[in-house]
C-alpha positions as CSV (number, residue, x, y, z in Angstrom):
1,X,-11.7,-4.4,-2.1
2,X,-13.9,-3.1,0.9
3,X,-16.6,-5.1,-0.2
4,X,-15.0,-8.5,-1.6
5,X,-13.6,-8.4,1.5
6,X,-16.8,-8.5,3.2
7,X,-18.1,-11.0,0.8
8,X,-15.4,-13.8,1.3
9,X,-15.2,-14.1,4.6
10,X,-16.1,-17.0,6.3
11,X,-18.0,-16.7,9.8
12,X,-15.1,-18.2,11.7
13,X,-12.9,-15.7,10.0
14,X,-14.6,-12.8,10.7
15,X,-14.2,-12.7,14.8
16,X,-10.4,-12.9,13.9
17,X,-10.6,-9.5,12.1
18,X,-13.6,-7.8,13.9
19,X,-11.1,-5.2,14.3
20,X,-9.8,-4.3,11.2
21,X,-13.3,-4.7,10.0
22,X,-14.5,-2.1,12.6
23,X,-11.7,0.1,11.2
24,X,-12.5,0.2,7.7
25,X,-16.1,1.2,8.4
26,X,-15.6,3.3,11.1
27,X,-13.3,5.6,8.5
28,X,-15.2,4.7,5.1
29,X,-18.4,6.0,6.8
30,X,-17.5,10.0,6.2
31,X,-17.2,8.7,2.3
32,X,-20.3,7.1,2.3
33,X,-22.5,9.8,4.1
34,X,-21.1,13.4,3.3
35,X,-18.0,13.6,1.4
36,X,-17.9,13.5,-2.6
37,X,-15.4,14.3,-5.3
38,X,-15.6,18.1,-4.3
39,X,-15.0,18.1,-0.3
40,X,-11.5,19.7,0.7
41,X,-8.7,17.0,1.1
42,X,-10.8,14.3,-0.5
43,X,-7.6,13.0,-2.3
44,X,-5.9,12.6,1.4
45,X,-9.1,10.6,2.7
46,X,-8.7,8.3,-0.6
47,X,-5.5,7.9,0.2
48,X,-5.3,7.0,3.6
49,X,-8.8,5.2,3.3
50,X,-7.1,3.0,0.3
51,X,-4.0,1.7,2.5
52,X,-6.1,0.9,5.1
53,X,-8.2,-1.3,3.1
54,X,-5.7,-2.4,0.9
55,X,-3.6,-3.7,4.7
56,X,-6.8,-5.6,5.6
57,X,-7.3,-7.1,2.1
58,X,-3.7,-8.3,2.0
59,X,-4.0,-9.7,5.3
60,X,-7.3,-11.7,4.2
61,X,-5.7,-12.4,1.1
62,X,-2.6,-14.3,3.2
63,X,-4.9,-15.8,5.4
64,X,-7.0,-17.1,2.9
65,X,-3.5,-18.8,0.8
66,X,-2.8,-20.3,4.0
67,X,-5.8,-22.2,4.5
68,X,-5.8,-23.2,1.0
69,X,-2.3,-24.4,1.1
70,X,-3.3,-26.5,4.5
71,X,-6.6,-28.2,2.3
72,X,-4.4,-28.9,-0.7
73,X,-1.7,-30.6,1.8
74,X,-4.5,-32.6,3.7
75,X,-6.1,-33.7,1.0
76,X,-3.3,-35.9,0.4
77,X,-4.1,-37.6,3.7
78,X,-7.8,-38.9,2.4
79,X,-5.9,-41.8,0.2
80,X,-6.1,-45.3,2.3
81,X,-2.3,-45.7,3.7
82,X,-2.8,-49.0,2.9
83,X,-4.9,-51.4,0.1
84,X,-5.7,-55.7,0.2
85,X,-5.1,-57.4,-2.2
86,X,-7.2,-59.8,-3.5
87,X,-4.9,-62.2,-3.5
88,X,-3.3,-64.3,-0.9
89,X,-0.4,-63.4,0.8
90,X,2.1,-64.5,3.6
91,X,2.3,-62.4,6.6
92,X,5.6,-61.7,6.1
93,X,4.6,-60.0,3.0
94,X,1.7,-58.0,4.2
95,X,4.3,-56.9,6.5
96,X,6.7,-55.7,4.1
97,X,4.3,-54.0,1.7
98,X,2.4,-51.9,4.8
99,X,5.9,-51.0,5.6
100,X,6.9,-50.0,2.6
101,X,3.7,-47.7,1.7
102,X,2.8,-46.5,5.3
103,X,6.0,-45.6,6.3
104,X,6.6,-43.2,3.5
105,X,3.3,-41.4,3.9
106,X,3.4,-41.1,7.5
107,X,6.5,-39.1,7.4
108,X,4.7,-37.2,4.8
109,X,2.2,-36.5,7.0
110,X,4.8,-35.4,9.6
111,X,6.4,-33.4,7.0
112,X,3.3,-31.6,6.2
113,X,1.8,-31.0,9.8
114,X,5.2,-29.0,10.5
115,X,4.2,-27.1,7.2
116,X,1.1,-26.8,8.4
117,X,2.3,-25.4,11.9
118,X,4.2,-23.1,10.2
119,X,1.0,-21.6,7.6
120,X,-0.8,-21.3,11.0
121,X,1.9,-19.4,13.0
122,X,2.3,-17.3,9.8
123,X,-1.2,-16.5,9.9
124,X,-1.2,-16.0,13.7
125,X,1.7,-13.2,13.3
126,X,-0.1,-11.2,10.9
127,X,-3.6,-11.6,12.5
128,X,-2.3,-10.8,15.9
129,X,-5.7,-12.2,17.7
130,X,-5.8,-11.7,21.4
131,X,-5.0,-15.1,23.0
132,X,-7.5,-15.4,25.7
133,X,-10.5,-14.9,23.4
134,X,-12.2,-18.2,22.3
């Protein structure tokens, strides 16, 4: 997990969790450098080494379905709200047909950026990142 977590980070990501990061190494390095399977209370330092990266890997993990439920929501917004025809038509008509198909997807849009506020605030509560930081 340590290490897929390390992996799938994005740069942009990794400031937001510089701490947890800091963390995990800072109490994986005794593993890595003089403990093995024979040093007393090995089984506690698994332990407590294991739910601290399991916390962070669930936190990435939430963070990461958040941002792929924002993509797969915006992608919707590529299509053209609205297509010509190539033939003529009155005014009145073009009227009623942009009405009628950019109405709808607008307040899809809407729709979705409340979603969307809500994915972030989600991920803002569990990443508790110190506000005045850039």
């Amino acid at each position: 997990m340590f290490n897929e977590i390390l992996a799938t980070l994005l740069p942009v990501e990794k400031p937001l969790l510089g701490d947890r990061i800091q963390m995990m190494v800072d109490f994986l390095a005794p593993g890595i450098a003089t403990l093995c399977w024979n040093s007393d209370n090995i089984n506690a330092f698994i332990s407590k080494a294991m739910k601290i990266v399991t916390e962070v890997d669930e936190l990435v993990k939430k963070m990461k379905e958040n941002v792929r439920k924002i993509i797969e929501m915006m992608e919707k917004w590529t299509k053209p709200l609205f297509e010509r025809k190539n033939k003529a038509m009155l005014a009145e008509d073009v009227e009623q047909t942009h009405q009628a198909l950019v109405g709808p997807r607008l307040e899809d849009i809407r729709n979705n950026g409340k979603e969307i506020h809500k994915l972030m605030k989600d991920t803002q509560d569990n990443i508790k990142p110190d506000k005045k930081s850039p």
